[in-house]
Each structure stands twice: as C-alpha cells, then as structure tokens.
C-alpha positions in Angstrom: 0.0 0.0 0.0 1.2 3.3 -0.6 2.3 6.0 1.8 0.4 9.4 2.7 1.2 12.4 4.6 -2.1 13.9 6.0 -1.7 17.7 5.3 -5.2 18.8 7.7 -7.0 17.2 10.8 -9.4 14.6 9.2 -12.1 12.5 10.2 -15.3 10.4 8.1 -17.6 7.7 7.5 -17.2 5.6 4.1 -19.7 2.7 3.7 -19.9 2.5 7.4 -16.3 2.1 7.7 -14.6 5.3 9.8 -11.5 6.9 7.8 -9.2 8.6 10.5 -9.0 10.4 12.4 -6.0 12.1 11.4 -3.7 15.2 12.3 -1.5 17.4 10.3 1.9 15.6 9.5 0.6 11.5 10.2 2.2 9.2 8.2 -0.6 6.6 6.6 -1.1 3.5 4.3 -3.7 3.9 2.3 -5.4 1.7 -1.2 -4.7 4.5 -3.8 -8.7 4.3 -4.3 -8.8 5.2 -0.7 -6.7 8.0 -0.9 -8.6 9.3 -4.2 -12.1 9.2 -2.3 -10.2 11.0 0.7 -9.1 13.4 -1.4 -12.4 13.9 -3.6 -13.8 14.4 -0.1 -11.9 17.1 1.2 -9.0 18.0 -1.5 -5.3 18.3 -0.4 -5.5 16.6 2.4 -3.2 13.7 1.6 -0.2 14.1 0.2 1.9 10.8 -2.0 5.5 10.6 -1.3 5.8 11.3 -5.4 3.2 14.5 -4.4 -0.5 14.7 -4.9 -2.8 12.0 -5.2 -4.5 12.2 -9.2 -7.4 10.2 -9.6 -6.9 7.6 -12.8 -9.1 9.0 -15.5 -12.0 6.2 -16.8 -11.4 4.6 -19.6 -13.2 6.4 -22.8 -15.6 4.4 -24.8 -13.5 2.7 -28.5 -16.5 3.3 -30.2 -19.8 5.4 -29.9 -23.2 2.9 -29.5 -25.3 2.7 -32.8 -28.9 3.6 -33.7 -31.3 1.6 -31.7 -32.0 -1.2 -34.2 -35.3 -1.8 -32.4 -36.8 1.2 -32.8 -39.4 1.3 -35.6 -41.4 4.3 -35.8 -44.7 4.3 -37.8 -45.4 0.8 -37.1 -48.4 -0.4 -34.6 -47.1 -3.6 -33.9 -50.1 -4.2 -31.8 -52.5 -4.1 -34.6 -53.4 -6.6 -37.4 
C-alpha cells in the first residue's frame, strides 16, 4: 500500500467504515482508491510521497453505440 502524509485534521464515514481520524503531519497507508475518495472528499489533504494523489481518468468508450435497431417508428405492432 502506498504511503500518505495527512496535510489537515481529518475524520469520516465511508460505507460505514470510519476513515481517520487524522492530524496534520501523520504518516498513513492507504489503497490509492482510498486515498482518491479522501481526497475527492476534502481535497489536499493527503499528500503521496511522489506529491499529490491524481485520480486515474476512466477509460473512454472505442466506439460510440449505434442507432437503436429496435426502434421502428410508424409501425403499430399491436395491430393486425
């Protein structure tokens, strides 16, 4: 697990599961998803040993969906 330096007093609840509480200048191990949420949550407040914690950006989409190929406008399928 990576290592953290807490850069502000810090305390919450994730999922039920209590994150801190931490002072300024505590050393910590957190899962770099973790340290993203903590940082989403109140930003700066963790610092990497390689600097500040970037969340990874999400994967784009190789190709844009199609038309809806069951879509058919005009038609009363209901009828006879």
């Amino acid at each position: 697990m990576p290592a953290f330096t807490v850069q502000r007093r810090y305390a919450a609840y994730r999922d039920g599961q209590q994150v801190g509480p931490w002072v300024e200048g505590d050393r910590i191990e957190l899962e770099q998803a973790d340290a993203e949420w903590v940082n989403r949550d109140s930003p700066g407040c963790l610092l990497a040993a390689a600097g500040i914690v970037e969340p990874e950006p999400e994967p784009e989409r190789q190709k844009p969906g199609g038309p809806n190929r069951q879509q058919r406008p005009g038609r009363n399928r209901g009828g006879s």
